[in-house]
Legacy VTK file of the C-alpha trace (Angstrom):
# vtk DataFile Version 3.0
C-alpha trace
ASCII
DATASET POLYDATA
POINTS 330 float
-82.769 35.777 -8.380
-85.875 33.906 -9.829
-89.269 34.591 -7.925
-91.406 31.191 -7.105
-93.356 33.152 -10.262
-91.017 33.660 -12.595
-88.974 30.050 -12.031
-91.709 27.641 -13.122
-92.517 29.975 -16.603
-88.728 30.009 -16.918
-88.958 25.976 -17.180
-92.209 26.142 -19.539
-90.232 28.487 -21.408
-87.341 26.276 -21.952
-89.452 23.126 -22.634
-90.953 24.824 -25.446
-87.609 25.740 -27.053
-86.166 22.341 -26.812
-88.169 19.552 -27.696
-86.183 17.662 -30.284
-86.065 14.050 -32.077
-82.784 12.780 -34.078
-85.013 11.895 -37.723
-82.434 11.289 -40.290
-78.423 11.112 -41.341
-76.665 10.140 -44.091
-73.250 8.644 -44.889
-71.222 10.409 -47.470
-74.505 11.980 -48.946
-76.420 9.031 -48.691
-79.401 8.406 -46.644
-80.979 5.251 -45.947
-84.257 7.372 -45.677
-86.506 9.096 -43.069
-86.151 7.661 -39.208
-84.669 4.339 -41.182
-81.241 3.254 -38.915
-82.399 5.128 -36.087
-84.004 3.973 -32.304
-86.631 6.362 -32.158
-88.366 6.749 -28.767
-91.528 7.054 -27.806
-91.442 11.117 -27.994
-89.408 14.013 -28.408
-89.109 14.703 -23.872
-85.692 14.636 -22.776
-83.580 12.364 -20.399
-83.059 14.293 -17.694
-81.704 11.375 -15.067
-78.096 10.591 -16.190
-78.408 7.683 -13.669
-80.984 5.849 -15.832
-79.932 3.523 -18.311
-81.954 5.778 -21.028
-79.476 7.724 -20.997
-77.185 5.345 -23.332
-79.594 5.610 -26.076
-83.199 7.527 -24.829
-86.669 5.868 -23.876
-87.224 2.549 -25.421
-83.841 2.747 -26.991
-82.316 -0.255 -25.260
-83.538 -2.526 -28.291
-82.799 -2.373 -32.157
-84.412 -5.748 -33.219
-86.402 -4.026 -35.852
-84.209 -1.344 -36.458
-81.915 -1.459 -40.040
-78.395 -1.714 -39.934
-76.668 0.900 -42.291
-73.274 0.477 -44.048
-70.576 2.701 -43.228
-66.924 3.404 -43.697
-63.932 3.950 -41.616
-63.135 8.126 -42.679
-66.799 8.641 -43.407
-68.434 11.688 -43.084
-72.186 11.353 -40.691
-74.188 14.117 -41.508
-76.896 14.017 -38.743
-80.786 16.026 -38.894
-82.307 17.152 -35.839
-85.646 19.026 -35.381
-84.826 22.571 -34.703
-84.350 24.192 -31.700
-82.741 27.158 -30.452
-81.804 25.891 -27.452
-78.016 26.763 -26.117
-75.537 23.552 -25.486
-72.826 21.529 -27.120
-73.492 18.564 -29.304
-71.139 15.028 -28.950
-71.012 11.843 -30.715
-70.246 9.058 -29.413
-69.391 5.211 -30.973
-70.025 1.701 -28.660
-68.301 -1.307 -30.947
-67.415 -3.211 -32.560
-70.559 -5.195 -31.710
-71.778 -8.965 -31.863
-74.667 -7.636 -33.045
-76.024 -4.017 -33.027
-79.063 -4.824 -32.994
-79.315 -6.510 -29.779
-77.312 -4.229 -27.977
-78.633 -2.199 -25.123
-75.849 0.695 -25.399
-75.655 0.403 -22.039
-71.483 0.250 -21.276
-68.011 1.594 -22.945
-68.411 4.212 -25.649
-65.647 6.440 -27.168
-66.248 10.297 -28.069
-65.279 10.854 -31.685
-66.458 14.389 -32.004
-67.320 17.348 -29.705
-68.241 20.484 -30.221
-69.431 23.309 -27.570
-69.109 27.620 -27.654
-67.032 28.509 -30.699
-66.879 32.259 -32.032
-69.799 33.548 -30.138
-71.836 30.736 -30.771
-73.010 27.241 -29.027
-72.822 24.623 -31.366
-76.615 23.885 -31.581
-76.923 27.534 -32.606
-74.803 26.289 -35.525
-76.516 23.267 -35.898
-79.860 25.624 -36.108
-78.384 28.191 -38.728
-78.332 24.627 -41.146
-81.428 23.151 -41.014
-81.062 20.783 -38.159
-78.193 19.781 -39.673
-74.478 18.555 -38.307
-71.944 16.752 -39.899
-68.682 15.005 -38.701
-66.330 12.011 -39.500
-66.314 8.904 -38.503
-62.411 7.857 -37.500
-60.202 6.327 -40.154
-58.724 3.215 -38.007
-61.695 1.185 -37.108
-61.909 -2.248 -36.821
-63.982 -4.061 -39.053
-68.229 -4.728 -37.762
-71.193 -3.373 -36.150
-71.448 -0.089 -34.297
-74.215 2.476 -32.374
-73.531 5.659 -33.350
-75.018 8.434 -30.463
-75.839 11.654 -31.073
-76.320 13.627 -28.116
-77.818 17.583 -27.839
-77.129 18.849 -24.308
-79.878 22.129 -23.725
-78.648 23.847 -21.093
-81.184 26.891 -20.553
-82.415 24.929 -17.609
-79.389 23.534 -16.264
-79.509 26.314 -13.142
-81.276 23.718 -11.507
-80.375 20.535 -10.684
-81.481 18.143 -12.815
-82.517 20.965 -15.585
-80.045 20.035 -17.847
-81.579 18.382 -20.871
-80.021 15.448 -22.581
-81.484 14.671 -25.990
-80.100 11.358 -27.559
-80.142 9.518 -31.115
-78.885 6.421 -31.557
-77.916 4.508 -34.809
-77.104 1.520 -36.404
-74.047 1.205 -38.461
-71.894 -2.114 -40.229
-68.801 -0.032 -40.444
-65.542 -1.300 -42.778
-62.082 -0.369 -41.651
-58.721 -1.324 -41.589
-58.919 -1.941 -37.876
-57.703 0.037 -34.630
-58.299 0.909 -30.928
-59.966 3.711 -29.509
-59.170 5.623 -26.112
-60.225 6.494 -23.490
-64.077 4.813 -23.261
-65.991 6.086 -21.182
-69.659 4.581 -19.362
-73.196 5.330 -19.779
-75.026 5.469 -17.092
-71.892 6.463 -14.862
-69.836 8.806 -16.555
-72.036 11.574 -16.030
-73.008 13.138 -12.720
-76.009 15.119 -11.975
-73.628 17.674 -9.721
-71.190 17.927 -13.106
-70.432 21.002 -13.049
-71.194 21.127 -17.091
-74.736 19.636 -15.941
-75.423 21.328 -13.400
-74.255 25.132 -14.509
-75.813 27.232 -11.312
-74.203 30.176 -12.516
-75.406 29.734 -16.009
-77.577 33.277 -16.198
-75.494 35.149 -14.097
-71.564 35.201 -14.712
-71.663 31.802 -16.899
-68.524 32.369 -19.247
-69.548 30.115 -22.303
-65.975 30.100 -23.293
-64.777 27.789 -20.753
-67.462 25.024 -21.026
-66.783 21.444 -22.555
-69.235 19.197 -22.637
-69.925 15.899 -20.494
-67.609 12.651 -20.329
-63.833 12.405 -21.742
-62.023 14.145 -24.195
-62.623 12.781 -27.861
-60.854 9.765 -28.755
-57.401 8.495 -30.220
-57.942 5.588 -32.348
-54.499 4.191 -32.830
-54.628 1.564 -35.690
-52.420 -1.735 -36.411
-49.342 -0.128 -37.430
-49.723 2.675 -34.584
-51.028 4.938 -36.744
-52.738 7.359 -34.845
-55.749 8.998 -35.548
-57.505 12.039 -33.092
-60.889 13.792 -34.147
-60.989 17.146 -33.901
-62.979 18.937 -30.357
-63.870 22.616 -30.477
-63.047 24.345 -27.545
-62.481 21.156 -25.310
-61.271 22.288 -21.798
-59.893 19.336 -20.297
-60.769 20.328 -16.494
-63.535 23.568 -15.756
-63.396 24.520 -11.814
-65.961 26.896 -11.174
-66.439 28.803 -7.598
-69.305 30.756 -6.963
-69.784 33.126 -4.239
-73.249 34.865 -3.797
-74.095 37.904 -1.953
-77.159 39.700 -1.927
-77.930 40.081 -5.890
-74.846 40.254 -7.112
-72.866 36.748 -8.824
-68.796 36.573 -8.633
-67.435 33.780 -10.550
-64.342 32.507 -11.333
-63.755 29.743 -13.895
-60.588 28.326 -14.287
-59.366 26.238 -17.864
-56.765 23.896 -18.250
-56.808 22.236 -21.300
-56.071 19.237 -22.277
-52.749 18.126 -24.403
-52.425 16.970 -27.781
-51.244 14.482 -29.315
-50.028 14.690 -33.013
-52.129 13.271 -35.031
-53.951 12.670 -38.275
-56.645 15.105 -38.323
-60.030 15.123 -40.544
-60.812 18.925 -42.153
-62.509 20.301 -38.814
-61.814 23.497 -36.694
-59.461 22.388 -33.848
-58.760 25.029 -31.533
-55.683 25.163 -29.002
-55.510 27.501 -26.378
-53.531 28.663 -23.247
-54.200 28.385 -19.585
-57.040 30.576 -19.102
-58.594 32.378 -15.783
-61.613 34.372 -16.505
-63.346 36.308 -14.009
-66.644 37.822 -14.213
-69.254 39.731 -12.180
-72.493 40.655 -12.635
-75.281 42.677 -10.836
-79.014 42.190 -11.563
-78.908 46.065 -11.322
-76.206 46.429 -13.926
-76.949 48.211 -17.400
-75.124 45.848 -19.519
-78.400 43.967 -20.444
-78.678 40.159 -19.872
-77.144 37.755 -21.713
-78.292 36.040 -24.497
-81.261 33.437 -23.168
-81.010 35.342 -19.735
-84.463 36.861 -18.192
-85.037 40.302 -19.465
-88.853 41.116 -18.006
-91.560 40.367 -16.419
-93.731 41.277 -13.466
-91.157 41.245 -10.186
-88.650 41.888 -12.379
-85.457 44.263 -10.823
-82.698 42.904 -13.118
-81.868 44.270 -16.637
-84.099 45.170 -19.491
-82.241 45.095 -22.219
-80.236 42.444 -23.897
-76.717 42.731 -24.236
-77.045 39.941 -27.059
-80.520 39.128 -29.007
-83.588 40.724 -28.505
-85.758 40.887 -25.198
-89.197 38.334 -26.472
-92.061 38.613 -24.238
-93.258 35.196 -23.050
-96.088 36.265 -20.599
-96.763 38.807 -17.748
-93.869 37.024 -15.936
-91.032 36.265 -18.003
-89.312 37.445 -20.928
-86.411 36.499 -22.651
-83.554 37.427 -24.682
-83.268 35.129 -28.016
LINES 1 331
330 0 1 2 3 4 5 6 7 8 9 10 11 12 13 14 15 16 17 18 19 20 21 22 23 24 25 26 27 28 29 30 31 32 33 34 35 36 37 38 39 40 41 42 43 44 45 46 47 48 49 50 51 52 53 54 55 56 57 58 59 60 61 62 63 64 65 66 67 68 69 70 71 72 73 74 75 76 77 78 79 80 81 82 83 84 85 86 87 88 89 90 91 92 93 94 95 96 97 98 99 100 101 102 103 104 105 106 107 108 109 110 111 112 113 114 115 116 117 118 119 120 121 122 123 124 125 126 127 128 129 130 131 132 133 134 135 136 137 138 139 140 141 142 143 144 145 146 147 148 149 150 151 152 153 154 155 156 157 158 159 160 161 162 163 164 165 166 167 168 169 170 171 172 173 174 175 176 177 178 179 180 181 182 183 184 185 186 187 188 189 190 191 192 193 194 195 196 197 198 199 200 201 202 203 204 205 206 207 208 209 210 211 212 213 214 215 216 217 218 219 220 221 222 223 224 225 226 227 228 229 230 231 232 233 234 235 236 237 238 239 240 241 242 243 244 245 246 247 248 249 250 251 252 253 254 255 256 257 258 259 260 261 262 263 264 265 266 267 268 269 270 271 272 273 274 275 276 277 278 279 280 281 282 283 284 285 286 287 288 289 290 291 292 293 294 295 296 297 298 299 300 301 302 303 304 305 306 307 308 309 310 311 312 313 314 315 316 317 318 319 320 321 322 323 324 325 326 327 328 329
């Protein structure tokens, strides 16, 4: 358990690793230039209220009046640049359209997923992201009906997210004209609503102590089908989706039982653009944990500090000393 000490330098801790701006994407290679397309906001703080309407498309971001409009295709590739961080959580994107105007829209209502990506081979996805210079690319879906799109880009830090309301959402939203042969995307899902602050992959109380990383998917719906005029469909790949994540918890003293449980969700055949898609079984994983244990903590877990009674080593990364009462494995 966290002393009153070692809770708030936990939070400074994971402020400082997270702060992060969408600056920059291009389509097919092409970029319209730095921060040009893009609603920046005001600074690089996260939304942390998934009630509040800035969480369609951040602070300030209800308004694209003087914001370009880029040209896109159906099938594109979006390759999106981030300021680093080595923060641990799954990154989405998300379309709202086609749109009257993009400009004028508030992003505030139905969006469809078109690509998700969480913990794949040992690794969260903005680990990945990290590893390429800020750097993340997917496609846009092939059946798309003609006109003018947001396109959001969301990084979800979870280092914090033991706490309610820790969980960091960190949003981008751009501007597109897109060109396609037409279609209709399901399921939509709304923001603000879809997301809960008691989400279990918001709010991840276990997420130091028995959090299996293999079993998380990310917030909202499972990535969309866009089914075009001729009912041609076409489904963008997720990495590691689980369609439903029950997690039970049972404390006792200092030691953390938890027992996840993964159904996932079923596909549908499909069209698929050259991503990793990943398939997997019904899946019950168990794990316990003692703050006593010599396993070392996991990878972001607490390693030091004054209090301290837990492990000292890392069983992944290296054990960084933050100040006399918290360190940290990275």
């Amino acid at each position: 358990m966290y002393s009153k000490f070692i809770l708030p330098s936990l939070m400074l801790v994971a402020q400082a690793l997270a702060h992060q701006n969408l600056h920059q994407f291009w389509v097919n290679g092409v970029t319209p230039g730095y921060q040009v397309g893009i609603r920046m906001p005001p600074s690089n703080s996260p939304v942390t209220d998934v009630t509040s309407a800035d969480i369609a498309c951040n602070v300030n971001g209800s308004n694209g009046a003087n914001v370009a409009v880029i040209n896109a295709s159906a099938g594109d590739t979006i390759e999106v640049q981030w300021d680093t961080s080595g923060h641990p959580g799954p990154i989405v994107h998300s379309l709202q359209g086609p749109l009257s105007s993009a400009k004028s829209a508030s992003g505030v209502g139905d969006w469809f997923k078109i690509q998700e990506q969480n913990y794949v081979d040992g690794k969260w996805a903005n680990e990945v992201m990290l590893a390429n210079a800020g750097k993340f690319s997917f496609k846009l879906p092939s059946n798309l009906a003609s006109g003018e799109y947001l396109l959001r880009s969301e990084m979800l830090a979870l280092h914090a997210s033991q706490t309610l309301d820790g969980a960091q959402f960190y949003i981008g939203c751009m501007q597109l004209k897109i060109t396609g042969p037409g279609g209709n995307c399901s399921p939509t899902y709304k923001l603000p609503g879809a997301y809960k602050a008691t989400d279990n992959n918001i709010y991840v109380s276990d997420f130091y102590y028995g959090f299996v990383p293999e079993t998380y998917s990310a917030p909202g719906p499972a990535v969309a089908t866009c089914v075009g005029g001729g009912g041609q469909q076409t489904t963008l790949a997720t990495t590691t989706r689980a369609a439903t994540t029950t997690a039970t918890t049972t404390r006792a003293s200092s030691t953390t039982t938890t027992v996840r449980t993964t159904t996932p969700a079923a596909t549908t055949p499909a069209t698929t653009p050259a991503t990793t898609v990943r398939t997997s079984t019904t899946t019950t994983r168990a794990a316990t944990t003692s703050a006593s244990s010599g396993t070392g903590a996991p990878l972001y877990g607490q390693c030091g500090g004054q209090g301290w009674t837990g492990p000292t080593t890392c069983a992944s990364g290296t054990c960084k000393y933050s100040n006399e009462w918290y360190s940290q494995c990275l």
